[in-house]
VEXDREN-2710 file (C-alpha; in Angstrom, 1 decimal):
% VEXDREN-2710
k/r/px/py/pz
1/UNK/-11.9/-7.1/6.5
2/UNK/-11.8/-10.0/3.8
3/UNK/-12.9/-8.0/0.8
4/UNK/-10.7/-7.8/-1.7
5/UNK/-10.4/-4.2/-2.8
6/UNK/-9.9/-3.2/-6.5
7/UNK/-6.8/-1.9/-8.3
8/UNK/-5.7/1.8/-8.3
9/UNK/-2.9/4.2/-9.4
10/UNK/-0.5/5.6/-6.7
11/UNK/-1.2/9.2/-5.6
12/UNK/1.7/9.7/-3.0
13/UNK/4.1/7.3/-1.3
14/UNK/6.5/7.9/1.2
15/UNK/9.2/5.2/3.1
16/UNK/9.0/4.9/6.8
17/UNK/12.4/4.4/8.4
18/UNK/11.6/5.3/12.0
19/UNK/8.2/3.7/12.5
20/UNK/6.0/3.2/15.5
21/UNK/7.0/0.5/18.2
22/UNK/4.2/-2.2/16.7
23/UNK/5.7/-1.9/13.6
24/UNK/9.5/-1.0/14.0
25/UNK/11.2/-4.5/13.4
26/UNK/9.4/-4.5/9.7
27/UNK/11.2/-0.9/8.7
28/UNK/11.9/0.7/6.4
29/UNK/8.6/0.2/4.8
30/UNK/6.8/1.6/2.0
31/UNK/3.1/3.2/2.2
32/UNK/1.2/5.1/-0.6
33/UNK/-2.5/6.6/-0.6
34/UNK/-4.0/4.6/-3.6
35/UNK/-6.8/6.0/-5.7
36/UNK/-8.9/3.4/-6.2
37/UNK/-10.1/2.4/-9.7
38/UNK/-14.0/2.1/-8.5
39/UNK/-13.2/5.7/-6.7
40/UNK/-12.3/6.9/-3.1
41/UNK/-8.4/6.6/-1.4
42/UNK/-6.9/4.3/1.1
43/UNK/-4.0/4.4/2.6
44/UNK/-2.1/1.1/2.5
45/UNK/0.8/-0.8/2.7
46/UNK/3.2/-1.6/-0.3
47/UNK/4.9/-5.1/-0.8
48/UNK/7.5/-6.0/-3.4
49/UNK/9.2/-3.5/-5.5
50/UNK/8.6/-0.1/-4.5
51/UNK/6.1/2.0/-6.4
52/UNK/6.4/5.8/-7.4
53/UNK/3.8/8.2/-7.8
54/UNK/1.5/7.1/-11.0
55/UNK/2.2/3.3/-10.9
56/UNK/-0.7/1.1/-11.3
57/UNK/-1.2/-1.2/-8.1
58/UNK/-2.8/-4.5/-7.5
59/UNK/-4.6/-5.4/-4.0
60/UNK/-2.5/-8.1/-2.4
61/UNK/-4.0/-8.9/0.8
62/UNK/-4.7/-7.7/4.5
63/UNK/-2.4/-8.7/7.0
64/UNK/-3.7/-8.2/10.7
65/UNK/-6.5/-5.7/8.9
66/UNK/-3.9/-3.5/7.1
67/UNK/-4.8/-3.6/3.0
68/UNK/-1.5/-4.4/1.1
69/UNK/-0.9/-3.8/-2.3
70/UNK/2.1/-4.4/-5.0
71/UNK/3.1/-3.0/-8.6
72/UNK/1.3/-4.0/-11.2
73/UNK/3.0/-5.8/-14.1
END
C-alpha cells in the first residue's frame, strides 16, 4: 500500500484512550472515517491537531499499512 489516497471531509471521529495491546504505548489517538473526495470511506488514522466532524483532511502517509491523514489548512 503506497498509493497515495486523495483528500476527504471527516464523517465521524472518535479518540481511543484504551487501545489494543499493538497499539497501546501510542494512546490516546485519534481515528475518523474519511469520505473520500473521489468517493467511498476509509477508516484511518489522524496526525497533528485533531479534527472534528466536517474538517477537510489531507492524506499524510501509511505507516506499517495504516492510511494517516491530517487537517487541512
Amino acid at each position: 500500500m503506497s498509493e497515495a489516497l486523495p483528500g476527504g471531509i471527516v464523517y465521524t471521529e472518535t479518540m481511543i484512550h484504551s487501545a489494543p495491546e499493538a497499539f497501546a504505548s501510542q494512546a490516546p489517538y485519534q481515528i475518523a472515517i474519511i469520505t473520500l473526495n473521489g468517493g467511498g470511506r476509509i477508516t484511518a488514522r489522524l496526525s497533528g491537531e485533531a479534527v472534528r466532524i466536517g474538517d477537510a483532511v489531507g492524506f499524510l502517509e501509511y505507516r506499517d499499512g495504516i492510511p494517516f491523514f491530517r487537517k487541512s489548512s
